[in-house]
BAKE-700172 format. One line per field, with one value per residue (C-alpha): x negated, y negated, z negated; residue number from 0; chain. Coordinates in Angstrom, 2 decimals, always signed. Layout:
N
east	[X / ...]
north	[Y / ...]
up	[Z / ...]
keza	[NUM / ...]
milum	[A / ...]
This chain:
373
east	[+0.00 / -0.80 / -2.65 / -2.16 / -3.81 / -2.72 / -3.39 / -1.96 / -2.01 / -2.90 / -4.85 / -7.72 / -10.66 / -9.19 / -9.30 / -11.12 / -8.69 / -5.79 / -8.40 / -9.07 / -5.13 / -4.48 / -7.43 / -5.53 / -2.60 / -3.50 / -5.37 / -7.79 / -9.23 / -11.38 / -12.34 / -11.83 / -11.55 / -10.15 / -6.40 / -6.63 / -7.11 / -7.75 / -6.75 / -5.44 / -2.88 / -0.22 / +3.21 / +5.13 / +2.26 / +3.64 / +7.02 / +4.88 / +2.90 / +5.71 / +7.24 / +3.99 / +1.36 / +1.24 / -1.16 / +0.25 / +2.51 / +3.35 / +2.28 / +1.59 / +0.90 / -2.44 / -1.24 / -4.46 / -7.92 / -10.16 / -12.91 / -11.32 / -12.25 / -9.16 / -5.57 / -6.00 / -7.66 / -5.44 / -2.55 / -4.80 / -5.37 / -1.20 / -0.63 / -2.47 / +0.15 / +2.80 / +5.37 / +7.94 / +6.63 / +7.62 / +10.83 / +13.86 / +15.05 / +18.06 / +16.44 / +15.71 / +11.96 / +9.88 / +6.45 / +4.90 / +1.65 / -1.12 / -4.01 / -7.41 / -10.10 / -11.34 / -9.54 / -8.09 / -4.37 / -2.20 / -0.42 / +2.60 / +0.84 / -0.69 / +3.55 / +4.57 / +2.48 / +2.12 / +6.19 / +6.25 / +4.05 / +6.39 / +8.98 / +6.79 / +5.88 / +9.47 / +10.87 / +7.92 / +8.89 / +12.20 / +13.91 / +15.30 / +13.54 / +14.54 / +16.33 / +14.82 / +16.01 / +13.53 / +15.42 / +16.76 / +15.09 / +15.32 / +11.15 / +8.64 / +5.25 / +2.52 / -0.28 / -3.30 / -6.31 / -8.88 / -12.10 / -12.79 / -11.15 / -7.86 / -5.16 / -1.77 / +0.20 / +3.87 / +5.74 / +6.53 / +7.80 / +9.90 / +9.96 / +6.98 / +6.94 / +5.97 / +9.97 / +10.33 / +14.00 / +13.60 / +12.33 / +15.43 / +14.10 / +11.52 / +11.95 / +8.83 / +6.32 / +3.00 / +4.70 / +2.58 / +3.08 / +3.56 / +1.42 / -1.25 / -0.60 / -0.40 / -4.00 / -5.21 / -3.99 / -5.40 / -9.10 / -8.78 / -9.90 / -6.50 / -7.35 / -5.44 / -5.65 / -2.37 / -1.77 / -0.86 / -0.37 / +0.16 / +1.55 / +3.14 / +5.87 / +8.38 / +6.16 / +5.45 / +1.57 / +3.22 / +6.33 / +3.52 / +1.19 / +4.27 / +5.04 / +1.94 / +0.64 / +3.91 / +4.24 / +6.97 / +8.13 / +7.58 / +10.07 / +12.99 / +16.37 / +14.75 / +17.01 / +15.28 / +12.58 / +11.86 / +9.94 / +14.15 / +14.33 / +11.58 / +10.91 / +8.50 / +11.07 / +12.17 / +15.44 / +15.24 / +11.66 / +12.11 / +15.46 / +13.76 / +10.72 / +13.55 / +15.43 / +12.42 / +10.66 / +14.35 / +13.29 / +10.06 / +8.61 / +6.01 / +3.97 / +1.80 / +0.07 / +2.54 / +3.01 / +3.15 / +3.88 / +5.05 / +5.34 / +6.36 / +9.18 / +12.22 / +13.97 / +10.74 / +10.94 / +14.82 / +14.06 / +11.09 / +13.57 / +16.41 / +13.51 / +12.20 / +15.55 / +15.66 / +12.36 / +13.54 / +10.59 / +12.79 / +10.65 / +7.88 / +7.82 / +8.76 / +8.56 / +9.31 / +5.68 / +2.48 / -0.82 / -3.19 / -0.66 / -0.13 / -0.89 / -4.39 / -3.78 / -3.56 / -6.64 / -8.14 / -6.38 / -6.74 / -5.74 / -4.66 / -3.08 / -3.03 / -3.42 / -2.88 / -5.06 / -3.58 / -2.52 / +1.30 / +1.11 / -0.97 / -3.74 / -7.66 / -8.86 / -6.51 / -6.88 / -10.01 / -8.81 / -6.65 / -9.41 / -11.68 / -9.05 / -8.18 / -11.76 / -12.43 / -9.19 / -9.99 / -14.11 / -12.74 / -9.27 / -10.22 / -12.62 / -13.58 / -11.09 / -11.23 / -10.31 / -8.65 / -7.83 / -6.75 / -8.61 / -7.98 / -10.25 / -14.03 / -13.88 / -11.95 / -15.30 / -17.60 / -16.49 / -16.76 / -19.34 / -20.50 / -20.73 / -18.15 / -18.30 / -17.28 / -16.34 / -13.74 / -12.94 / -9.96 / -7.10 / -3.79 / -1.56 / -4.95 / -5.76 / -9.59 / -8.97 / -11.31 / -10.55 / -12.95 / -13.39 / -14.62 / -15.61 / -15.32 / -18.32]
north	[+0.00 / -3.51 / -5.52 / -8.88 / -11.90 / -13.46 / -15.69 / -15.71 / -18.86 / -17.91 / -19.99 / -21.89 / -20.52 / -16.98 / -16.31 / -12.79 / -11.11 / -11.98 / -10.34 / -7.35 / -6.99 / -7.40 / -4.95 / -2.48 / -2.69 / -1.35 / -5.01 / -5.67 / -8.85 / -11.03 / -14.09 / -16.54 / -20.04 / -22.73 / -21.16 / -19.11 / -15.05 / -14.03 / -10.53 / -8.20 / -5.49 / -3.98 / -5.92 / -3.00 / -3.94 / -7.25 / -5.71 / -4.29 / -6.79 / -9.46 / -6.75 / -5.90 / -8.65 / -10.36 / -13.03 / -14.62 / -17.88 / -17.35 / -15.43 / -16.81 / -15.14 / -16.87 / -19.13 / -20.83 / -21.39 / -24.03 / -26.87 / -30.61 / -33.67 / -35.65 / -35.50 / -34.50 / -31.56 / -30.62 / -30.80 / -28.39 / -25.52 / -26.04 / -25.64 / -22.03 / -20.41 / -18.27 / -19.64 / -17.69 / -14.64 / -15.48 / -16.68 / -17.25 / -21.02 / -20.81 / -21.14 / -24.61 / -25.27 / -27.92 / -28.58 / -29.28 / -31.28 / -31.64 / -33.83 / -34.18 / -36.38 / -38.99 / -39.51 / -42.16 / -40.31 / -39.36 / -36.31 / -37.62 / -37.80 / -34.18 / -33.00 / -35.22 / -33.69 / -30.15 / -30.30 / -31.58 / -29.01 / -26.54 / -27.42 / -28.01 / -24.65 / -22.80 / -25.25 / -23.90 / -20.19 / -19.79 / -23.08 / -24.73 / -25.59 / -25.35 / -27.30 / -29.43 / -29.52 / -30.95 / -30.64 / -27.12 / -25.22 / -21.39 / -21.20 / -23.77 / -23.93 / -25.54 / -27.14 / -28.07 / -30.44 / -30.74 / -32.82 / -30.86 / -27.84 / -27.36 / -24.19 / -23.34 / -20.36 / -19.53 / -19.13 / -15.40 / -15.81 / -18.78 / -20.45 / -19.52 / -16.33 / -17.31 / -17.65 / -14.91 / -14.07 / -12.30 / -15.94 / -17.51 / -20.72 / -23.41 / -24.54 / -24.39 / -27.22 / -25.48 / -22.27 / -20.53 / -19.59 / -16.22 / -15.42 / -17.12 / -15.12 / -11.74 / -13.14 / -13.29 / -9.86 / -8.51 / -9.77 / -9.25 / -5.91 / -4.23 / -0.53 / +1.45 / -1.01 / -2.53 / -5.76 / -8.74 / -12.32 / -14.42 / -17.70 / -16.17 / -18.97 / -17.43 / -14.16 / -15.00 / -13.22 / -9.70 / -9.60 / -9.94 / -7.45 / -5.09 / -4.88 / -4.60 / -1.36 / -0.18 / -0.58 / -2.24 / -5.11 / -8.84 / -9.80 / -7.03 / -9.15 / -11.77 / -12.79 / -15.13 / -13.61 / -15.96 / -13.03 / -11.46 / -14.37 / -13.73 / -11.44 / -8.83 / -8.48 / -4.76 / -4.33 / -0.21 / -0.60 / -3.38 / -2.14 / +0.98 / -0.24 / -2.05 / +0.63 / +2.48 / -0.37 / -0.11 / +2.86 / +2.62 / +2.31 / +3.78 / +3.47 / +1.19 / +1.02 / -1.10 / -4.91 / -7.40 / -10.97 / -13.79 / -17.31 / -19.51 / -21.36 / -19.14 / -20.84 / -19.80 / -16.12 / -16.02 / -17.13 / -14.60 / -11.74 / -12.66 / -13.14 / -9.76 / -8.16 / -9.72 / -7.75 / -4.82 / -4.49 / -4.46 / -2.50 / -5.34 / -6.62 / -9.91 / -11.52 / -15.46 / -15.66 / -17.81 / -16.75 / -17.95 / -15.89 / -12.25 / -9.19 / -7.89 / -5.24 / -1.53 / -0.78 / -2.58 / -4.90 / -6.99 / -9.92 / -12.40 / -15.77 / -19.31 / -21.79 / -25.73 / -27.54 / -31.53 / -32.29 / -31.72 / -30.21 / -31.42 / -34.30 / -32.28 / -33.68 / -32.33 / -28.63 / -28.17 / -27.42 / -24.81 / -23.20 / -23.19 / -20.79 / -18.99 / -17.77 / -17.39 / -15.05 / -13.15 / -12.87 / -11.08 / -9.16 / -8.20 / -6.32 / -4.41 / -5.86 / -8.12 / -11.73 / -13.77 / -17.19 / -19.32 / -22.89 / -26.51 / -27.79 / -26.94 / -27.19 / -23.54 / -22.00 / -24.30 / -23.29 / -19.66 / -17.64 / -15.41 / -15.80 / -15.32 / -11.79 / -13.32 / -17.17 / -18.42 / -21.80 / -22.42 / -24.92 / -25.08 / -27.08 / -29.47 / -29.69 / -27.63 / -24.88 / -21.79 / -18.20 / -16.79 / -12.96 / -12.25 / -8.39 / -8.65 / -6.65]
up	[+0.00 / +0.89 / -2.26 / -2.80 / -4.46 / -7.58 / -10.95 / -14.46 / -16.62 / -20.22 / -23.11 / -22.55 / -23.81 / -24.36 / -21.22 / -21.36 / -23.79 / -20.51 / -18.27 / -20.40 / -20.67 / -16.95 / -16.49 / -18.93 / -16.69 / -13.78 / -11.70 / -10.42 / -12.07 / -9.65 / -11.45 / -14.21 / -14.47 / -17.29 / -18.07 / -15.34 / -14.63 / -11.05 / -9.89 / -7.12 / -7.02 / -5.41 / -5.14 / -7.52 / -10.23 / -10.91 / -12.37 / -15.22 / -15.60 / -16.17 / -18.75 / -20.81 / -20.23 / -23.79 / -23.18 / -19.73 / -19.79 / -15.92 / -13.07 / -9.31 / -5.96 / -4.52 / -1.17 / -1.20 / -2.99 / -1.36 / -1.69 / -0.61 / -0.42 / +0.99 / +1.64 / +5.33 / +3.82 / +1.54 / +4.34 / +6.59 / +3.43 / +3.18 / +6.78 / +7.12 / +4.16 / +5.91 / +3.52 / +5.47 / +4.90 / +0.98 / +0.72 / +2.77 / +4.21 / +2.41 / -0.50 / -1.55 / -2.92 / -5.29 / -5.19 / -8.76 / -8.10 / -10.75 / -10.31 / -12.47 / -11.39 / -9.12 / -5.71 / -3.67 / -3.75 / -5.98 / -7.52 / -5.77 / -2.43 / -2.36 / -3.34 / -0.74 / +2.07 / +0.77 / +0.94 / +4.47 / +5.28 / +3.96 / +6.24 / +9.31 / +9.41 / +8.43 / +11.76 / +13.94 / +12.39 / +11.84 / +13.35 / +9.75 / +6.91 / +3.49 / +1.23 / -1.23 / -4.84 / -7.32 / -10.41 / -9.96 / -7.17 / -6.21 / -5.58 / -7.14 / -5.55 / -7.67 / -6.58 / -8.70 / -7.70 / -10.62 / -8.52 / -5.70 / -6.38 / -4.87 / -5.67 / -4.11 / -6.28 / -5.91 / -9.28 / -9.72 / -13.66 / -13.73 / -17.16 / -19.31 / -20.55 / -24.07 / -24.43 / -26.01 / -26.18 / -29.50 / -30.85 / -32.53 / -33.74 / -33.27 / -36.84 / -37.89 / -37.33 / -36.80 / -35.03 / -32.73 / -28.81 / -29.11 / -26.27 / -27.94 / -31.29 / -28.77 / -27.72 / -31.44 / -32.54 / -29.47 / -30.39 / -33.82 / -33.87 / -35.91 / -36.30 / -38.52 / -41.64 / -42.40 / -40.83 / -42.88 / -42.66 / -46.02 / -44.64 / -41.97 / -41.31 / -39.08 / -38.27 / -34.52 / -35.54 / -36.97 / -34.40 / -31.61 / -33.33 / -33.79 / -30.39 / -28.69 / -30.71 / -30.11 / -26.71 / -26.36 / -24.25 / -25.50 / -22.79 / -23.34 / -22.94 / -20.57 / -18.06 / -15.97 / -13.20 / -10.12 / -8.27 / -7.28 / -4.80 / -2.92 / +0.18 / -1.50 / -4.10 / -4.19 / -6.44 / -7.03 / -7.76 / -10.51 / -11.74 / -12.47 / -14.17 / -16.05 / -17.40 / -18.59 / -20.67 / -22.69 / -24.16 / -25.12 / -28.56 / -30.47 / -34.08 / -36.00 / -39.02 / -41.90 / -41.25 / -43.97 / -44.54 / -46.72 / -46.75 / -49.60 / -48.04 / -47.62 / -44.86 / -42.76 / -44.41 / -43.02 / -39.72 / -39.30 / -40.21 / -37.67 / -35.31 / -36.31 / -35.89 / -32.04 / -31.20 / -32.26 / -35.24 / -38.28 / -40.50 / -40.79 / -44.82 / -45.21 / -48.95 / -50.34 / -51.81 / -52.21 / -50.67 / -54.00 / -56.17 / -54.10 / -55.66 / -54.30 / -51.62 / -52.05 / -49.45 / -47.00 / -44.18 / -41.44 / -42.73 / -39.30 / -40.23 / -39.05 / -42.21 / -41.99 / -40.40 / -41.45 / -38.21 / -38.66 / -41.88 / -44.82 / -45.27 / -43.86 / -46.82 / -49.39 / -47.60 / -48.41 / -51.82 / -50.56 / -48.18 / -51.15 / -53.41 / -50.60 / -49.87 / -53.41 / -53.57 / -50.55 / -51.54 / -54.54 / -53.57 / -50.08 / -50.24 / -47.28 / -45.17 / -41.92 / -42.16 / -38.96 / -38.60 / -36.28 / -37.35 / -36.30 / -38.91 / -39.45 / -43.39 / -43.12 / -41.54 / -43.56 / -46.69 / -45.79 / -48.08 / -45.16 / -41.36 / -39.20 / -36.94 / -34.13 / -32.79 / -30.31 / -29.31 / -27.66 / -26.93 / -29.06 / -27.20 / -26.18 / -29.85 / -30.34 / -32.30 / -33.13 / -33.51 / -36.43 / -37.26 / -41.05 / -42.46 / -46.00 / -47.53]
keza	[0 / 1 / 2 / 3 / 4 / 5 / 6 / 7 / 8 / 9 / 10 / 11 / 12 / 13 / 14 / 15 / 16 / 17 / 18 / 19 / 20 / 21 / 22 / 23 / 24 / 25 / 26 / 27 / 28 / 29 / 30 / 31 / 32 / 33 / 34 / 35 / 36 / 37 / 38 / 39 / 40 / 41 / 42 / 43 / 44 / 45 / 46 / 47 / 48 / 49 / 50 / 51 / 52 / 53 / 54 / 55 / 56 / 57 / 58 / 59 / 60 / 61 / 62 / 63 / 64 / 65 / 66 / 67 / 68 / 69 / 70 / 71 / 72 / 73 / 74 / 75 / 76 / 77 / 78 / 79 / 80 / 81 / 82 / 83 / 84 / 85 / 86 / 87 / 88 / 89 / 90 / 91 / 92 / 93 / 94 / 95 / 96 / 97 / 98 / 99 / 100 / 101 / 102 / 103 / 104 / 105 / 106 / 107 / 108 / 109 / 110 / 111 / 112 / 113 / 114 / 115 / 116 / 117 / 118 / 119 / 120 / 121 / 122 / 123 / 124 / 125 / 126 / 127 / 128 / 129 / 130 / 131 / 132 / 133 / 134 / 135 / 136 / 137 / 138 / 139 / 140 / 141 / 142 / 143 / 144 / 145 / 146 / 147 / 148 / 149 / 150 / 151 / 152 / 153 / 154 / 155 / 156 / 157 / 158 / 159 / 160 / 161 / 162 / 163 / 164 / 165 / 166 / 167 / 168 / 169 / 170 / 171 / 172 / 173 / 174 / 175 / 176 / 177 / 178 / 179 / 180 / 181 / 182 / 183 / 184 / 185 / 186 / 187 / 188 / 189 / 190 / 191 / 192 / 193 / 194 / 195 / 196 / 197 / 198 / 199 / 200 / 201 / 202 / 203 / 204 / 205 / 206 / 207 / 208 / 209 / 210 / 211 / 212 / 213 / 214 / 215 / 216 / 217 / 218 / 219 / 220 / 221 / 222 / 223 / 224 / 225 / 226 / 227 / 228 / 229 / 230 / 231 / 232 / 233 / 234 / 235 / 236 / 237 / 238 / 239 / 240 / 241 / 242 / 243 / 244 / 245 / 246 / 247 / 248 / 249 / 250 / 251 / 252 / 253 / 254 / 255 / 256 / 257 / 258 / 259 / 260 / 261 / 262 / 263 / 264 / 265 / 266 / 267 / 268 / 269 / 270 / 271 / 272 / 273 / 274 / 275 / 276 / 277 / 278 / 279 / 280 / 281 / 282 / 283 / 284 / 285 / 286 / 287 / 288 / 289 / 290 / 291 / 292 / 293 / 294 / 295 / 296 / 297 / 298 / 299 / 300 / 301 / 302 / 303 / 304 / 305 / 306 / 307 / 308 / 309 / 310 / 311 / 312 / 313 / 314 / 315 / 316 / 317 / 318 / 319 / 320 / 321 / 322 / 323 / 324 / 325 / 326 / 327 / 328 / 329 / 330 / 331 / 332 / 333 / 334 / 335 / 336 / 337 / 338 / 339 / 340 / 341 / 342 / 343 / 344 / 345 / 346 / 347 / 348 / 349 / 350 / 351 / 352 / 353 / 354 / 355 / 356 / 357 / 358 / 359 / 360 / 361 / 362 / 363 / 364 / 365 / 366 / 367 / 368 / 369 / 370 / 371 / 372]
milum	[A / A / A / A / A / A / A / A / A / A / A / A / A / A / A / A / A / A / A / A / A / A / A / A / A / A / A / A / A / A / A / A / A / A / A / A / A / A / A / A / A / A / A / A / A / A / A / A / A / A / A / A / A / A / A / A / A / A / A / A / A / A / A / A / A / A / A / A / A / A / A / A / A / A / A / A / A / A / A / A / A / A / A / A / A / A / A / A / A / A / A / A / A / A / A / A / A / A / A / A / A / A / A / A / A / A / A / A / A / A / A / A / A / A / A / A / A / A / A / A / A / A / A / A / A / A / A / A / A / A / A / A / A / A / A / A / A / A / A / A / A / A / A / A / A / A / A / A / A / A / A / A / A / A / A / A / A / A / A / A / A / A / A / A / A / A / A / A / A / A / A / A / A / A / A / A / A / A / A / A / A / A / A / A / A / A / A / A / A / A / A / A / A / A / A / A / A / A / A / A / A / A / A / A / A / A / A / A / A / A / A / A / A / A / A / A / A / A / A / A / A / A / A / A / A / A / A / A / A / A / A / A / A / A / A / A / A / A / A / A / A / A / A / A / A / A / A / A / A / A / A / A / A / A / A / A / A / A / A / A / A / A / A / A / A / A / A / A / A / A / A / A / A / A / A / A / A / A / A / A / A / A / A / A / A / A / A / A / A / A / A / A / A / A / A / A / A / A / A / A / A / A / A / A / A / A / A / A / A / A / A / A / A / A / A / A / A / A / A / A / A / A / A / A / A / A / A / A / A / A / A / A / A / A / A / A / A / A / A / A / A / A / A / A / A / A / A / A / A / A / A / A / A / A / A / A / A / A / A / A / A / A / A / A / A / A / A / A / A / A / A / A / A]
């Protein structure tokens, strides 16, 4: 069968745990670049991949992936796309233009010609061109100039996949993507040690870590799926990849959380309940007080940082009594955090396993990896 080319947007500067994942699933991965995976595979491979991928916001078939230095080049990558070979006239289109650097157009100008290039070459092909409907259209083509580097994808997801449908509230202020907290259980290294989070807000950490060691779907009950409208689209195929991700579900070690405000402890068991991972612990309870664990864990969890919660100065208080709890409770166990402020891993009695830094909604952040001794 015929393989195609394609990219998945995911976190920036965790871009290797999406490429180890898409290489667990069957692709072909080709190259990485900020927020972006590059791979190849078969057409039928995307069903799976929009069902189990954890760490991908969207997925895009590759039109075009080129070096420019003006408009008119731009227009002449566009024009060589067989747009018609994607999608149907009847369906109206949008192109989403992003622009980062120095040049003497704009954003607006590159949309404006990549769309009129659109509908140049579905006249010289078919004889109409497509509708356009910015605010609500059927196929959305994005196109993304950062200096000279210039990329054409078509939107296979539709709305980003880190909306989860199990995820029944925003509520809380610091709450995580959960394809970025899919990333950080996927690097932490969770063997068979319980996993636990003490401040786990509304348990978007656990629920992800639940489902990927148990196989089973982050999107289950999502709705939406742009890739039905175009041509490649085969119905049986996905209908059937469908049905079978309903009944899968395996095992994990024990999952454990808390959180001292009850509100967020509610929300994380109705959200808990909508991924189908009911058996995860939840308890009203603060992280200085718990009861030291039974054995070893892997303790993942994403403290305040004073950005939207708490003053940086006043957490370094906190930071301090957590490490002195954990230096003396946890013994043999792995500590991750997700940290926004360095005083977390300057206060740290030991050096850090492993380092990540990475991009939280364009706020620097740094994925840290502790073994207890």
């Amino acid at each position: 069968m015929m393989h195609h080319d394609f990219f998945a947007t995911c976190t920036t500067g965790l871009e290797f745990i999406t490429a180890r994942e898409l290489t667990a699933l069957g692709a072909e991965v080709t190259d990485t670049s900020k927020s972006r995976v590059f791979f190849r595979a078969q057409w039928e491979l995307i069903y799976r991949l929009h069902l189990y991928a954890r760490t991908v916001n969207r997925f895009f078939a590759l039109l075009a992936r080129a070096q420019v230095r003006s408009l008119q080049e731009i227009e002449q990558v566009a024009w060589q796309v067989p747009y018609e070979q994607w999608f149907e006239n009847r369906y109206a289109f949008a192109i989403r233009s992003e622009r980062d650097g120095t040049h003497d157009f704009t954003s607006m100008d590159i949309a404006r010609v990549v769309g009129q290039v659109v509908c140049d070459r579905f006249v010289a092909h078919t004889g109409a061109r497509p509708p356009v409907n910015l605010d609500n259209p059927d196929v959305e083509i994005f196109s993304t100039l950062v200096d000279d580097q210039y990329l054409l994808g078509l939107n296979l997801t539709g709305s980003s996949l880190h909306r989860r449908p199990w995820r029944q509230s925003l509520a809380h202020l610091t709450a995580l993507r959960p394809t970025l907290a899919a990333a950080v259980v996927m690097a932490s290294g969770w063997d068979d040690r319980p996993l636990m989070d003490p401040m786990c807000g509304t348990g978007t950490l656990l629920i992800e870590g639940a489902l990927w060691r148990r196989g089973i779907s982050p999107s289950r009950g999502r709705e939406e799926w742009a890739f039905r409208k175009l041509i490649p689209h085969d119905e049986c195929l996905w209908q059937a990849d469908l049905e079978a991700s309903a009944s899968v579900g395996g095992t994990s070690p024990p999952l454990q959380g808390s959180d001292w405000n009850a509100r967020y402890i509610e929300i994380a068991r109705q959200n808990a309940q909508g991924a189908g991972v009911t058996d995860i612990q939840f308890a009203v309870a603060n992280a200085l007080t718990l009861p030291p664990p039974e054995q070893p864990v892997v303790l993942v969890t994403n403290p305040p940082y004073g950005v939207r919660m708490g003053k940086p100065s006043e957490l370094v208080h906190l930071y301090r009594k957590l490490w002195h709890k954990w230096s003396a409770e946890y013994v043999g166990s792995r500590i991750v955090v997700i940290s926004g402020n360095p005083a977390f891993e300057q206060i740290a009695p030991i050096e850090p396993v492993a380092a990540y830094d990475f991009l939280q909604a364009e706020l620097p952040c740094r994925l840290l990896i502790w073994d207890l001794p």
